[in-house]
C-alpha positions as CSV (number, residue, x, y, z in Angstrom):
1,X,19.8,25.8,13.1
2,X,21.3,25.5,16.6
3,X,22.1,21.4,17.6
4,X,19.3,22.1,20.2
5,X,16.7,22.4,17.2
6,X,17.3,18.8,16.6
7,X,16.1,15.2,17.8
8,X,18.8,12.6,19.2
9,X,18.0,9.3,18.4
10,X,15.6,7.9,21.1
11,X,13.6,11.4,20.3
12,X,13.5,10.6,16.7
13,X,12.3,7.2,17.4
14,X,9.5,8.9,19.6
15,X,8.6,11.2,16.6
16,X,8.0,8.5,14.3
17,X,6.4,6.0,16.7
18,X,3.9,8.9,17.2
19,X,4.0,9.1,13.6
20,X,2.7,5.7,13.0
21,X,5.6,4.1,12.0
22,X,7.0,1.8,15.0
23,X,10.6,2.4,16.1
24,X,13.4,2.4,18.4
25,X,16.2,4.2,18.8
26,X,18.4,0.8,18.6
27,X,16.7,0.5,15.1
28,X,17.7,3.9,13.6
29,X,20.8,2.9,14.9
30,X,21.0,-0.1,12.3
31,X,19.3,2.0,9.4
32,X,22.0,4.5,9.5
33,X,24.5,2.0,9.2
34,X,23.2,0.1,6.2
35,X,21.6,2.9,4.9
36,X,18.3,2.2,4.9
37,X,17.1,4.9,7.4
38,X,15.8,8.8,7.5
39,X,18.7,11.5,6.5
40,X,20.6,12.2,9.7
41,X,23.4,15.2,11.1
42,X,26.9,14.5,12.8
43,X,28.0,16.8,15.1
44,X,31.5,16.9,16.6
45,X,32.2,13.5,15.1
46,X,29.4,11.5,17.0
47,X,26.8,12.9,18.0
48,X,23.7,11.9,15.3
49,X,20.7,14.1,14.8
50,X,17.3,14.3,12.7
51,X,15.3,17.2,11.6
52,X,11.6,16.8,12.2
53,X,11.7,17.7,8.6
54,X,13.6,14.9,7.2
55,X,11.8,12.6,9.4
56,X,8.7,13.2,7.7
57,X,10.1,13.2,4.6
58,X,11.2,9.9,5.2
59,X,7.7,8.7,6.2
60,X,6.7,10.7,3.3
61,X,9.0,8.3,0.7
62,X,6.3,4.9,2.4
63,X,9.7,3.5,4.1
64,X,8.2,0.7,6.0
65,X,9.7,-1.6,9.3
């Protein structure tokens, strides 16, 4: 996969809103620090990115707001 194949954060937020499962990019933010959130990529140190993939896994798992 090429870093264009995947979502930055306010994209990711977008997937899962459309999803069903209400969500900013400010909130992903927090779940990756304490852990709570979908499985994300670092590139070059800081940039994060999702898969559509492990998104919906993560909705998958019932993670709720």
């Amino acid at each position: 996969m090429d870093i264009k194949d995947y979502l930055n954060s306010k994209e990711a937020a977008r997937y899962l809103t459309n999803k069903g499962y209400k969500v900013n990019a400010r909130t992903l933010a927090n779940k990756r620090w304490n852990g709570t959130g979908p499985k994300f990529h670092k590139f070059f140190e800081y940039l994060v990115r999702y898969t559509k993939k492990d998104l919906d896994a993560f909705l998958e798992n019932g993670r709720k707001p």
